[in-house]
DRENTORKOL-3810 file (N, C-alpha, C; in nm, 4 decimals):
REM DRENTORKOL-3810
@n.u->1.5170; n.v->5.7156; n.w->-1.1159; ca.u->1.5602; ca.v->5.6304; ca.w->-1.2240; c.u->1.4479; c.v->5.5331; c.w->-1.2586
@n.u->1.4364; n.v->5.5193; n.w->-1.3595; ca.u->1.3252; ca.v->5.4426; ca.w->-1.3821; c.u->1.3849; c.v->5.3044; c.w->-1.4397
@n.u->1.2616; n.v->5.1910; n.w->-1.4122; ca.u->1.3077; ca.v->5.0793; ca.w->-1.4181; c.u->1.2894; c.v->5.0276; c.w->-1.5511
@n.u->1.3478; n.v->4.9137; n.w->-1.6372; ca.u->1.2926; ca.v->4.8297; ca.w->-1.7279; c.u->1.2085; c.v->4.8029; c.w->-1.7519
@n.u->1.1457; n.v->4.7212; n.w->-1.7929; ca.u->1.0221; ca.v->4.6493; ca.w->-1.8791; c.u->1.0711; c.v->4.5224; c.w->-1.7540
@n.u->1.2007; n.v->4.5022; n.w->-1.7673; ca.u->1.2001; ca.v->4.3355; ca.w->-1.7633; c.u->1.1829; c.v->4.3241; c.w->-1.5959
@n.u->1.2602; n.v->4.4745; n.w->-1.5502; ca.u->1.2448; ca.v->4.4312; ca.w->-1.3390; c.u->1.1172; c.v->4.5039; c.w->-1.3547
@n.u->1.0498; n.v->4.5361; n.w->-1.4382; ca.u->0.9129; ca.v->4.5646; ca.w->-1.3730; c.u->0.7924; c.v->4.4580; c.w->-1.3775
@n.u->0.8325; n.v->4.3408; n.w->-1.4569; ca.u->0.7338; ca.v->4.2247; ca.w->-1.4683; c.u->0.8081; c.v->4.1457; c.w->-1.3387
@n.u->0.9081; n.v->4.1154; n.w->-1.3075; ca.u->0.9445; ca.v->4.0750; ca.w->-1.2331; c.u->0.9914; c.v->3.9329; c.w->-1.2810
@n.u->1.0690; n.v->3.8211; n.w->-1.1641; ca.u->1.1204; ca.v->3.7116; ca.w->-1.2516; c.u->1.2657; c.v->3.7216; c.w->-1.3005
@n.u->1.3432; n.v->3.6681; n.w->-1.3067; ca.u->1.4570; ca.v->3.6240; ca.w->-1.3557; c.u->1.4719; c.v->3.6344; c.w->-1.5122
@n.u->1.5346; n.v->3.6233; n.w->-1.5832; ca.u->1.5504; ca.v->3.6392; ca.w->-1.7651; c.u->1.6653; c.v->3.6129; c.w->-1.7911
@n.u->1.6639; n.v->3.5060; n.w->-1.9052; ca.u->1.8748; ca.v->3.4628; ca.w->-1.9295; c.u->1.8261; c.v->3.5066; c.w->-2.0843
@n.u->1.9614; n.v->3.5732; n.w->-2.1545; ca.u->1.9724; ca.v->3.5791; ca.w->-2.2701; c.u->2.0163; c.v->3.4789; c.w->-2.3712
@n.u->1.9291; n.v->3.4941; n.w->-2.4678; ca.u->1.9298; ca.v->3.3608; ca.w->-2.5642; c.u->1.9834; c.v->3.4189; c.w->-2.7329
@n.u->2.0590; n.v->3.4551; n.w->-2.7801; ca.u->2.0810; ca.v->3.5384; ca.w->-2.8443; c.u->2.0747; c.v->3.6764; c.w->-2.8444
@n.u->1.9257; n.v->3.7250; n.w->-2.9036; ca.u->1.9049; ca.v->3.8713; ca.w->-2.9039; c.u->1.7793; c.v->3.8632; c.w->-2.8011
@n.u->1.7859; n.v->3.7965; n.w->-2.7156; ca.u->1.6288; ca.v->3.7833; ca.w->-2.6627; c.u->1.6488; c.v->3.7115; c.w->-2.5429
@n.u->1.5791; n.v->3.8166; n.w->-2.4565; ca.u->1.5673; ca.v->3.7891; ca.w->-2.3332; c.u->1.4574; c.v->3.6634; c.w->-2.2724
@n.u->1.4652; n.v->3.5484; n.w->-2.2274; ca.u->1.3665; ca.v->3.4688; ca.w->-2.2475; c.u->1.3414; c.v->3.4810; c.w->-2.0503
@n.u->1.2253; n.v->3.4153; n.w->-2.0200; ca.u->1.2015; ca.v->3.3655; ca.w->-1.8917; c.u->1.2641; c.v->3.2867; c.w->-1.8258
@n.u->1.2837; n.v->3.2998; n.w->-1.7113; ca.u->1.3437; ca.v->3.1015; ca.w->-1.6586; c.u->1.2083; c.v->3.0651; c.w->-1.5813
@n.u->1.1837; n.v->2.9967; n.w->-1.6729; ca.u->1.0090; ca.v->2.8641; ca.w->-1.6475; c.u->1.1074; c.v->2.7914; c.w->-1.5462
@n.u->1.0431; n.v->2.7144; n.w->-1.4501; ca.u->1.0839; ca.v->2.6126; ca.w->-1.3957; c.u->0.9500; c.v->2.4998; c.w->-1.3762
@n.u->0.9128; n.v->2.4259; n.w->-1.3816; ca.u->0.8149; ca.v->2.3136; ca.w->-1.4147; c.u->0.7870; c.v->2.2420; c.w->-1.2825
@n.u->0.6846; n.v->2.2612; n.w->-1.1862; ca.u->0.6401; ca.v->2.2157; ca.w->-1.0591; c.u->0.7271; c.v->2.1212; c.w->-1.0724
@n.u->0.7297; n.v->2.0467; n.w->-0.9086; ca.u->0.7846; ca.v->1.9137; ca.w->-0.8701; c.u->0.6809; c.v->1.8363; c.w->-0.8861
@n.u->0.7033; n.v->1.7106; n.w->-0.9420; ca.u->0.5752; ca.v->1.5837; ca.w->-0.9687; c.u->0.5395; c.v->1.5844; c.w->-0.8158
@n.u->0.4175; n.v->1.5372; n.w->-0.8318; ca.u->0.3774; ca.v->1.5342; ca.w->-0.7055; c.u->0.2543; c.v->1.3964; c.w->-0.7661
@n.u->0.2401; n.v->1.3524; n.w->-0.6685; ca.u->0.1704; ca.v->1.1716; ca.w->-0.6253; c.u->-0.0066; c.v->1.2542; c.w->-0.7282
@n.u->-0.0243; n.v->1.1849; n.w->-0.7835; ca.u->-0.1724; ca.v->1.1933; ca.w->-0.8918; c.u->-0.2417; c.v->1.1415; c.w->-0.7785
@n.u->-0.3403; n.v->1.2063; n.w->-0.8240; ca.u->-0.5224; ca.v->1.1616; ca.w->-0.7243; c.u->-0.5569; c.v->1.0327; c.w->-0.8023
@n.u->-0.6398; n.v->0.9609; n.w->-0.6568; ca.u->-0.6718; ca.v->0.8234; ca.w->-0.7024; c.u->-0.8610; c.v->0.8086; c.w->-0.8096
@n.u->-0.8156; n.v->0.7007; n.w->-0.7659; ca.u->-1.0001; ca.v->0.6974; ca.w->-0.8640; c.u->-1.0485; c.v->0.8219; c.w->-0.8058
@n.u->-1.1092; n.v->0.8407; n.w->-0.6397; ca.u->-1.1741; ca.v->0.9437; ca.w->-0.6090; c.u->-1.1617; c.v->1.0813; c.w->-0.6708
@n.u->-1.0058; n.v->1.0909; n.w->-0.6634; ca.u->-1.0038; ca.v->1.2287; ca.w->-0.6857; c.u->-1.0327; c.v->1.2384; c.w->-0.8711
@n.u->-1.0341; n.v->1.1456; n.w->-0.9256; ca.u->-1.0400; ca.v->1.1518; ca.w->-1.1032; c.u->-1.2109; c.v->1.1667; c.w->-1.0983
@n.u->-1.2817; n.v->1.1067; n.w->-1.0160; ca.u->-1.4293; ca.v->1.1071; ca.w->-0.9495; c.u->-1.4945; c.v->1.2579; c.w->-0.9969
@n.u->-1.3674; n.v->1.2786; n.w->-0.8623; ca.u->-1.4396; ca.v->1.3667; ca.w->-0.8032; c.u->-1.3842; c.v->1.5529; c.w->-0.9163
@n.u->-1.3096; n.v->1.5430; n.w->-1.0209; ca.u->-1.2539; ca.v->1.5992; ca.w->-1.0898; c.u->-1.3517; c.v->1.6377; c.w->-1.2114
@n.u->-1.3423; n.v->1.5190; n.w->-1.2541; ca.u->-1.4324; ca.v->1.4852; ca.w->-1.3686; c.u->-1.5960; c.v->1.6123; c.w->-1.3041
@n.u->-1.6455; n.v->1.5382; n.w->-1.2155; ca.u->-1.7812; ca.v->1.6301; ca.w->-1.1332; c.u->-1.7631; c.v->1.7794; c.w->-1.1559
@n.u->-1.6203; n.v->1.8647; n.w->-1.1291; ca.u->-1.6449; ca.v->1.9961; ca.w->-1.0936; c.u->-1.5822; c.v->2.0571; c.w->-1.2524
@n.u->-1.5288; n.v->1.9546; n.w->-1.2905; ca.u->-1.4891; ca.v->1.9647; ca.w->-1.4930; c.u->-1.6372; c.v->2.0642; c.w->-1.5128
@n.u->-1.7803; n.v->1.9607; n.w->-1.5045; ca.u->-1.9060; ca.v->1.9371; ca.w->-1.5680; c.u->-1.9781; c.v->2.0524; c.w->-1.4737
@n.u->-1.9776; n.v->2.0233; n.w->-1.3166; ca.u->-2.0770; ca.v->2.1284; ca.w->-1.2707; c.u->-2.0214; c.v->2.2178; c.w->-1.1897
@n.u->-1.8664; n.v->2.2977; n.w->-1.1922; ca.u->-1.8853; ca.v->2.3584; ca.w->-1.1020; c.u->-1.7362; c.v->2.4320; c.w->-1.1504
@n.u->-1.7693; n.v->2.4625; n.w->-1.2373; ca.u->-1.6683; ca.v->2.5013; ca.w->-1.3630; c.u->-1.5711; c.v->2.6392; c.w->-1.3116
@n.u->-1.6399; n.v->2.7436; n.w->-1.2175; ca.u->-1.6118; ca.v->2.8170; ca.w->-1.1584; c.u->-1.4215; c.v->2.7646; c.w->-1.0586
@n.u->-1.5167; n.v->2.6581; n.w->-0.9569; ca.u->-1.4290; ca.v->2.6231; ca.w->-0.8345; c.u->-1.3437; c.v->2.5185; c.w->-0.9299
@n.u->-1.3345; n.v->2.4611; n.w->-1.0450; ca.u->-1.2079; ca.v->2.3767; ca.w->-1.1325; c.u->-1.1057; c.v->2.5009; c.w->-1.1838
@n.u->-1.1229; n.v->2.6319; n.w->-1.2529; ca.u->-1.1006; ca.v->2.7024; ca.w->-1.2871; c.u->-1.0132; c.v->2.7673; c.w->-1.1349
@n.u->-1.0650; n.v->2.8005; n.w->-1.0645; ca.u->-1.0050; ca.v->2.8644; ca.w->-0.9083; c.u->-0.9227; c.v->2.8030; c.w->-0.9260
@n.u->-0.8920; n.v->2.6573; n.w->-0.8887; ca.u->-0.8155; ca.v->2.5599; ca.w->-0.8597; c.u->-0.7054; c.v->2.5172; c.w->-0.9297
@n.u->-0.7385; n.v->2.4959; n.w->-1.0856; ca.u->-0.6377; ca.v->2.5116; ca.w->-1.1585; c.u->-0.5422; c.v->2.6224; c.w->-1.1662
@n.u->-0.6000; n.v->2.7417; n.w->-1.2003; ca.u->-0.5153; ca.v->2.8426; ca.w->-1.2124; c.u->-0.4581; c.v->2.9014; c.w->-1.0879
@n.u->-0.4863; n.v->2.8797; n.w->-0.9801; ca.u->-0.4065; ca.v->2.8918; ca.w->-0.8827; c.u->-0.3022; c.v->2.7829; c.w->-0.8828
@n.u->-0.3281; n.v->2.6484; n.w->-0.8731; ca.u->-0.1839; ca.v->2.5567; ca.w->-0.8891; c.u->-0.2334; c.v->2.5029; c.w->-0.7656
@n.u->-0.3363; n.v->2.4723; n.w->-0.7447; ca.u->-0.3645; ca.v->2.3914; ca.w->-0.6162; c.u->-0.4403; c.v->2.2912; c.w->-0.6639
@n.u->-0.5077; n.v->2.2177; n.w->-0.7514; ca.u->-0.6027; ca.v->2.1256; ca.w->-0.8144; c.u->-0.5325; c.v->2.0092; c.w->-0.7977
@n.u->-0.4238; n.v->2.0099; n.w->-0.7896; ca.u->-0.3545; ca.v->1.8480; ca.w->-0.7958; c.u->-0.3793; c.v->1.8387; c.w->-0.6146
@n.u->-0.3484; n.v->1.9119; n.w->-0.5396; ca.u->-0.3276; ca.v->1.8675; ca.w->-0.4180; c.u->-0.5260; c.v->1.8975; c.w->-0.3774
@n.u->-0.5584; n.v->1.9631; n.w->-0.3921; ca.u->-0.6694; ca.v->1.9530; ca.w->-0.3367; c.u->-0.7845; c.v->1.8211; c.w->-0.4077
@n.u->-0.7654; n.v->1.7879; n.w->-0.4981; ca.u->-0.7627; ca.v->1.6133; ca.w->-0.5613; c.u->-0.7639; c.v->1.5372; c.w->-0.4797
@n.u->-0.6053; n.v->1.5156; n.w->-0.4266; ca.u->-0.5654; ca.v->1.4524; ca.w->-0.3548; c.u->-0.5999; c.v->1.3788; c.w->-0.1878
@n.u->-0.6236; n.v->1.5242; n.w->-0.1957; ca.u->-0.6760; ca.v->1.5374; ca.w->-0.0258; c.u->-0.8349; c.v->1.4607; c.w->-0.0447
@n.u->-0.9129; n.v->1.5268; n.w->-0.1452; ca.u->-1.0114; ca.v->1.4745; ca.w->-0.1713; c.u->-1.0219; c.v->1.3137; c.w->-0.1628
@n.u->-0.9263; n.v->1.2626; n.w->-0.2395; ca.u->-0.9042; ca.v->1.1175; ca.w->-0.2647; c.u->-0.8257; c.v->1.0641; c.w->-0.1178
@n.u->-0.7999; n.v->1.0945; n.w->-0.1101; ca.u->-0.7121; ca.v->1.0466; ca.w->0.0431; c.u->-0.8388; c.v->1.0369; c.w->0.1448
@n.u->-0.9378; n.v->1.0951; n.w->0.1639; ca.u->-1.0515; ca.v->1.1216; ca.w->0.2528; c.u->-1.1306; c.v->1.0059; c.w->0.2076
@n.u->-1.1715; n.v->1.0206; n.w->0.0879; ca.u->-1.2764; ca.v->0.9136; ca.w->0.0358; c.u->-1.2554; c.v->0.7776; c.w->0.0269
@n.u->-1.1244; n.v->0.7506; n.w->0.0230; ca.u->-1.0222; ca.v->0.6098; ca.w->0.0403; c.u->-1.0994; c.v->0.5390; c.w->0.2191
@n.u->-1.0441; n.v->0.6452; n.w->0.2869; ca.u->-1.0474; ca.v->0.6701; ca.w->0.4234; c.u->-1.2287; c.v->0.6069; c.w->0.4565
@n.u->-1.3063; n.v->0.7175; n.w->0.4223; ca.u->-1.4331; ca.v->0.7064; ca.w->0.4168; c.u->-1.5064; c.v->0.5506; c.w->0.4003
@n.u->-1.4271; n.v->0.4975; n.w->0.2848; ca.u->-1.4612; ca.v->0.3610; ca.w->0.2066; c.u->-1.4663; c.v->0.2999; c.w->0.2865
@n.u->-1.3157; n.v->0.2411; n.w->0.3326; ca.u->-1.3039; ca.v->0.1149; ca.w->0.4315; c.u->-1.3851; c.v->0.1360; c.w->0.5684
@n.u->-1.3587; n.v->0.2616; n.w->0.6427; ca.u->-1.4602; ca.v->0.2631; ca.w->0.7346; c.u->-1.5868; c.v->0.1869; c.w->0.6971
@n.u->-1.6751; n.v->0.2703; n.w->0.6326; ca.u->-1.8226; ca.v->0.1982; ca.w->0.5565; c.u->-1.8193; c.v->0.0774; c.w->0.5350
@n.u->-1.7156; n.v->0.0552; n.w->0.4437; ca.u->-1.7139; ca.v->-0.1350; ca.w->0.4620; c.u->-1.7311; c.v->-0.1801; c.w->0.5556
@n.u->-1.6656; n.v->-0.1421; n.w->0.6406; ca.u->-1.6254; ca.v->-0.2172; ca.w->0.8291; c.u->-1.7386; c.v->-0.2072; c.w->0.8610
@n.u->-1.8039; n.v->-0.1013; n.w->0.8722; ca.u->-1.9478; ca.v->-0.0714; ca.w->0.9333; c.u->-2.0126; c.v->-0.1373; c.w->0.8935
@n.u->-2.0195; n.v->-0.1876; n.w->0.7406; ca.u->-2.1954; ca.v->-0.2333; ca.w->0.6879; c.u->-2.1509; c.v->-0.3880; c.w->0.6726
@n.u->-2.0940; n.v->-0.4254; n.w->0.7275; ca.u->-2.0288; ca.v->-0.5492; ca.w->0.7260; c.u->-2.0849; c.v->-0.6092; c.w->0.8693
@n.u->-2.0128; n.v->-0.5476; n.w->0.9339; ca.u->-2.0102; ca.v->-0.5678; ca.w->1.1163; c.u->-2.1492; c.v->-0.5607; c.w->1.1268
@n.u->-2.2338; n.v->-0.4709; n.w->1.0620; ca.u->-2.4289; ca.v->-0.4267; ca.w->1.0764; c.u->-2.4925; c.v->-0.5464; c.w->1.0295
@n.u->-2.4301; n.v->-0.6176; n.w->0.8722; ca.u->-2.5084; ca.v->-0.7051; ca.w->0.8294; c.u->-2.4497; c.v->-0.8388; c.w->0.9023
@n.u->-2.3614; n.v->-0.8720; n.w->0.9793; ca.u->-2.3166; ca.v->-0.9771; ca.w->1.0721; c.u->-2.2440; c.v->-1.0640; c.w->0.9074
@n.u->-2.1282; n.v->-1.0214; n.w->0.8284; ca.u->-2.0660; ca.v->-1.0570; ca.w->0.7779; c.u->-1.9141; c.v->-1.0865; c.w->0.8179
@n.u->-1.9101; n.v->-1.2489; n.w->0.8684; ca.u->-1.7935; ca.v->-1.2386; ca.w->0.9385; c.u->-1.6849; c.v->-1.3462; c.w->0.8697
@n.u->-1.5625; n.v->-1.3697; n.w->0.9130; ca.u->-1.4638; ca.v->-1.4227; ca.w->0.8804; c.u->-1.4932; c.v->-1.6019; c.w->0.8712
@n.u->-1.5866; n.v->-1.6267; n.w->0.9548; ca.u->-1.6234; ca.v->-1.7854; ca.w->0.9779; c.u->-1.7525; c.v->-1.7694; c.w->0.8133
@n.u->-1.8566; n.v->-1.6788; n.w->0.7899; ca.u->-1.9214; ca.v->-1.6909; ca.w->0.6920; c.u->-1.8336; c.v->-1.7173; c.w->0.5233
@n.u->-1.7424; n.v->-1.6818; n.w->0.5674; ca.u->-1.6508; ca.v->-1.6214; ca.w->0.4313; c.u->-1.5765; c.v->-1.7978; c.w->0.4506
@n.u->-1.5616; n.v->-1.8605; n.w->0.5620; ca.u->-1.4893; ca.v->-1.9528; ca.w->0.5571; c.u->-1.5838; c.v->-2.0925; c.w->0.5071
@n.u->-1.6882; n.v->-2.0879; n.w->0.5294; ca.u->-1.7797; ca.v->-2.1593; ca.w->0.5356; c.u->-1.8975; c.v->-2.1235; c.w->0.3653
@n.u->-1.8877; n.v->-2.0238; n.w->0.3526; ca.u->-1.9762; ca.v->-2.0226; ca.w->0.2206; c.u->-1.9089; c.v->-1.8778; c.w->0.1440
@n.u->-1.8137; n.v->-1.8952; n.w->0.0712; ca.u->-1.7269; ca.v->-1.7938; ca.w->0.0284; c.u->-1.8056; c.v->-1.7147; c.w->-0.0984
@n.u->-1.9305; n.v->-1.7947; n.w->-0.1568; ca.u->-1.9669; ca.v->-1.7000; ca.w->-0.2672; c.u->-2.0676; c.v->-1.6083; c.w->-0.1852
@n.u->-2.1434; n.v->-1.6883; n.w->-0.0738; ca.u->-2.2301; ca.v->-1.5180; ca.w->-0.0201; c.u->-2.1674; c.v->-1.4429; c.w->0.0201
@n.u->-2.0342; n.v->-1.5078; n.w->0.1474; ca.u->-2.0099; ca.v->-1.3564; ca.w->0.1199; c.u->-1.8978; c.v->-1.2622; c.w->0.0551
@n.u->-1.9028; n.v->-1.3473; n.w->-0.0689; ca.u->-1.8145; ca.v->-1.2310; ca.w->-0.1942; c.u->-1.9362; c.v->-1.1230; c.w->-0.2163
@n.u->-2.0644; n.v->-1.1830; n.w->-0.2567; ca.u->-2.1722; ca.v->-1.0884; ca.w->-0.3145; c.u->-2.2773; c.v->-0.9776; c.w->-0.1882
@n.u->-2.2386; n.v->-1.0873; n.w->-0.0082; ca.u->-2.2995; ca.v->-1.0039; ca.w->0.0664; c.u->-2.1427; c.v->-0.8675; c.w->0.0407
@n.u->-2.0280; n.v->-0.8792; n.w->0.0521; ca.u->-1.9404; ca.v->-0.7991; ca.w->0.0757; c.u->-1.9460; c.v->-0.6614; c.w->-0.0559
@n.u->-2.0009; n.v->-0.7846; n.w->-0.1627; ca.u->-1.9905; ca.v->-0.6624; ca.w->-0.2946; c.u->-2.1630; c.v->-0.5605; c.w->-0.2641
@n.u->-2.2227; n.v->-0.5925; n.w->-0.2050; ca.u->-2.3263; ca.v->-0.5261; ca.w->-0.1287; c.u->-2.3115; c.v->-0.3977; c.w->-0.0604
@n.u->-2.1818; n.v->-0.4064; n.w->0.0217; ca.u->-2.1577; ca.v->-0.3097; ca.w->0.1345; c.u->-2.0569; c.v->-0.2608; c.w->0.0505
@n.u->-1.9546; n.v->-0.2605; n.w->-0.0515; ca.u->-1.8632; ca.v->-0.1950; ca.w->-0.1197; c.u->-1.9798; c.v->-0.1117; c.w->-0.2283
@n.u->-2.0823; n.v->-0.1451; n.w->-0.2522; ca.u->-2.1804; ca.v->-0.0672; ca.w->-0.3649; c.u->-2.1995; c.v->0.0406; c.w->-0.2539
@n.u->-2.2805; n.v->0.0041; n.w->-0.1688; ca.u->-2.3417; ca.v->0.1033; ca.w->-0.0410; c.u->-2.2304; c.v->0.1891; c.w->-0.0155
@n.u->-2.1127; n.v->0.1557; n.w->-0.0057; ca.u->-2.0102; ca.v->0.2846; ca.w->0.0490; c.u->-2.0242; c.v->0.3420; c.w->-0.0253
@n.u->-2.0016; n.v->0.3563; n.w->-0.1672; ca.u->-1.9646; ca.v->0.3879; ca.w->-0.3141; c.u->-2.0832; c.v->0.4996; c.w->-0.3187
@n.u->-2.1927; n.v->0.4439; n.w->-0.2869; ca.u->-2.2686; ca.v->0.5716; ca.w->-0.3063; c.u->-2.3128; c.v->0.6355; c.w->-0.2642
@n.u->-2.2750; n.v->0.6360; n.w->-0.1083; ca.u->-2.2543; ca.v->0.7615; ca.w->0.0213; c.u->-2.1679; c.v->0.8131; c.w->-0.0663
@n.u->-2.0213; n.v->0.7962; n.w->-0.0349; ca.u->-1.9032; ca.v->0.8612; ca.w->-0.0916; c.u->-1.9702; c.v->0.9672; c.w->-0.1989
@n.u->-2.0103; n.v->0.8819; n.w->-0.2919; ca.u->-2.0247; ca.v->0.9746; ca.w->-0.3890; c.u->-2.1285; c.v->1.0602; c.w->-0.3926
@n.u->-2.2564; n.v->1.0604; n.w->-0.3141; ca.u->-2.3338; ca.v->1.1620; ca.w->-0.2744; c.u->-2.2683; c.v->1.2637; c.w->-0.1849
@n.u->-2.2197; n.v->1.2352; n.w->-0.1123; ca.u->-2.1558; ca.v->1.3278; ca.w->0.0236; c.u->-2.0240; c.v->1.3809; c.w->-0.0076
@n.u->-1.9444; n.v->1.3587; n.w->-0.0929; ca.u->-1.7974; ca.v->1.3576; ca.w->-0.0730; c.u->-1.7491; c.v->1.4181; c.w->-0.2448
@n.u->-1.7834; n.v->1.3513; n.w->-0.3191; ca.u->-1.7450; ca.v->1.3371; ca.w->-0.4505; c.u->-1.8607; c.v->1.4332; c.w->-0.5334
@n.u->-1.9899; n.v->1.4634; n.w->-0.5464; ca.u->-2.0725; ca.v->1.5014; ca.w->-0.5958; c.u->-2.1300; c.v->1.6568; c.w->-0.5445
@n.u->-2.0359; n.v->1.7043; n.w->-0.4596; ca.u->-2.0646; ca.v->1.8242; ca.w->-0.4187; c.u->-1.9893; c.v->1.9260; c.w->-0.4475
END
């Protein structure tokens, strides 16, 4: 016996008059990528057009974003901590002369920023 058109594409079908339509169902929202992952999005948009394309059309680009951005979040504050603790930027400096270290701190938030984005975001 041979089959339909419609069990041979496979999928479900409700009738809508004279016409058999699909039943679409529309992913579950799921949590958007942060700056990083818009970063790091934007990058493989421009150079790597191949692995955006993989990603999209498979249905994995939002979560692999994510993960991306979740890492680089991660990455940040570490680096802060580090280049902070290296340049001897401490809680008594901040208490005692609060504009150096707003600008020593905006120092070590540049420096993470562009590890991250060499290592993490730009590849």
């Amino acid at each position: 016996m041979e089959k339909s058109i419609f069990e041979q594409m496979g999928g479900t079908y409700e009738m809508r008059g004279d016409y058999r339509l699909p039943c679409l169902a529309l992913p579950a929202e799921k949590k958007p990528a942060g700056i990083w992952g818009q970063r790091h999005l934007r990058y493989i948009r421009q150079h790597r057009k191949a692995l955006y394309t993989a990603l999209w059309m498979g249905g994995r680009l939002n979560d692999y974003l994510t993960d991306i951005d979740q890492q680089a979040e991660e990455m940040f504050f570490q680096l802060v901590k580090d280049y902070a603790r290296q340049q001897g930027i401490t809680e008594r400096l901040k208490a005692e002369n609060q504009m150096e270290w707003v600008g020593r701190m905006n120092n070590c938030k540049a420096q993470a920023e562009e590890v991250i984005m060499a290592e993490l975001i730009c590849v």
